[in-house]
C-alpha positions in Angstrom: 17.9 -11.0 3.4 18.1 -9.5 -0.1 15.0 -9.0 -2.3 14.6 -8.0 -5.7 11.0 -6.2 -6.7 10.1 -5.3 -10.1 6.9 -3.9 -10.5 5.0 -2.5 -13.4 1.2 -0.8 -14.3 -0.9 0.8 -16.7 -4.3 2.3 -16.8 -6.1 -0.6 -16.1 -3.7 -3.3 -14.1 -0.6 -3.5 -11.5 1.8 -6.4 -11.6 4.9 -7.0 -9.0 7.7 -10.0 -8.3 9.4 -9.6 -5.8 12.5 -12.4 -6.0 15.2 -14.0 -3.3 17.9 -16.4 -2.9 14.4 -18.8 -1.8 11.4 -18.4 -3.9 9.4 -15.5 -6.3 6.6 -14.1 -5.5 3.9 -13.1 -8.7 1.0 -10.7 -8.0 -1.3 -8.5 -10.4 -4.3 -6.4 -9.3 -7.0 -4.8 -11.4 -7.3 -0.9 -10.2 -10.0 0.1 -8.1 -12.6 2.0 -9.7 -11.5 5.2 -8.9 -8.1 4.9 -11.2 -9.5 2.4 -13.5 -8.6 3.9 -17.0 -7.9 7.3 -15.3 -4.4 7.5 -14.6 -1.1 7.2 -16.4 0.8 4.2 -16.7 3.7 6.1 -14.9 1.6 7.0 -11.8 0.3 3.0 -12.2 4.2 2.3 -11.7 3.7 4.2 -8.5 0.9 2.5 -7.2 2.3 -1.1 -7.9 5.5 -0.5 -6.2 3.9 0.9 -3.3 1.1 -2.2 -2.6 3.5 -4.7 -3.7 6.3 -3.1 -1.0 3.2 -3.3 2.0 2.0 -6.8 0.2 5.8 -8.6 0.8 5.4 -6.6 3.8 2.1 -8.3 5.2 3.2 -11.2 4.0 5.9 -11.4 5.9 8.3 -11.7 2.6 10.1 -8.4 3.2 11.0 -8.0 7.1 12.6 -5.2 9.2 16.2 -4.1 7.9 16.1 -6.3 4.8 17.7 -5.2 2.0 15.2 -4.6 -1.2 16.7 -3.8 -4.6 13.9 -1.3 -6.6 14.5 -2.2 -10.2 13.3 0.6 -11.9 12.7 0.5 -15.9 12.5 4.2 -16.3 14.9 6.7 -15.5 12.4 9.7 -14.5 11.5 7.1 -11.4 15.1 6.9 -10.8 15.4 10.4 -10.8 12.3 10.6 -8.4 12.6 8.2 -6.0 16.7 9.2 -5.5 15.3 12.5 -4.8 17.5 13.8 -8.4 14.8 15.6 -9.3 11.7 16.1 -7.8 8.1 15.5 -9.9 6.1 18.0 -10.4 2.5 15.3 -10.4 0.7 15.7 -7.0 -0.4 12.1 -7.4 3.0 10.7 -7.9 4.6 13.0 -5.1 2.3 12.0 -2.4 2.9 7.6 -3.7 6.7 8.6 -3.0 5.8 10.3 0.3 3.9 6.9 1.3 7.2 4.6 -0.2 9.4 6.8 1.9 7.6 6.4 4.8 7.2 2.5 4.5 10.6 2.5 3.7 11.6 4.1 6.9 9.2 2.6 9.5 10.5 -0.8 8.7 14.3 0.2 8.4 14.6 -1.3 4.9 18.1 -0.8 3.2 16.8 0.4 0.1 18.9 0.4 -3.5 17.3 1.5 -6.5 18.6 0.0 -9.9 18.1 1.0 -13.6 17.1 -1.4 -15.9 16.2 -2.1 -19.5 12.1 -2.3 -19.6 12.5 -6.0 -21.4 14.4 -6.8 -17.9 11.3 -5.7 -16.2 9.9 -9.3 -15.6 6.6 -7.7 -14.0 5.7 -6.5 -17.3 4.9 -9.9 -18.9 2.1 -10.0 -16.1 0.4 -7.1 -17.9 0.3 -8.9 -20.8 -1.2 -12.7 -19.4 
């Protein structure tokens, strides 16, 4: 099955939909105490792609060889996750260390997509 997740963040939230041909699926977290206010939105980005990726996972939305589209709303995470160019942010290599390895344990068929941040419909769950 084919799956869509957008996923956004900034110091103090997360927010991810992951879409199909069946339903959508709308999360947010508040961050834990630890990154509350102390990291950038860019290394939020991070974070919510990676707990919404194991959420669908646990929740048995995203399974074993499915295909999930990453719809990224900044080109540096492009860059990054495509392996382009590599970042030079500890905290940001080791979430890409921990996408890659979901990524490859469950034998997704990854494809990462650019898009304009006003597509990014995980934004507006920042904002509610």
């Amino acid at each position: 099955m084919d799956h869509f997740c957008y996923f956004d963040g900034n110091e103090k939230m997360i927010s991810w939909v992951i879409q199909d041909d069946k339903a959508e699926f709308e999360q947010t977290r508040d961050h834990v105490k630890n990154y509350l206010d102390k990291i950038s939105n860019e290394q939020s980005k991070y974070i919510a792609l990676h707990v919404g990726i194991f959420w669908a996972i646990g929740k048995f939305i995203i399974k074993n060889g499915d295909v999930v589209k990453i719809m990224l709303d900044q080109k540096s995470m492009y860059e990054h996750l495509t392996g382009k160019k590599p970042d030079h942010d500890h905290f940001i290599e080791s979430r890409i260390n921990f996408i890659r390895q979901i990524i490859k344990q469950r034998n997704l068929q990854v494809q990462f997509e650019i898009i304009e941040p006003s597509q990014n419909i995980a934004s507006k769950l920042l904002s509610s």
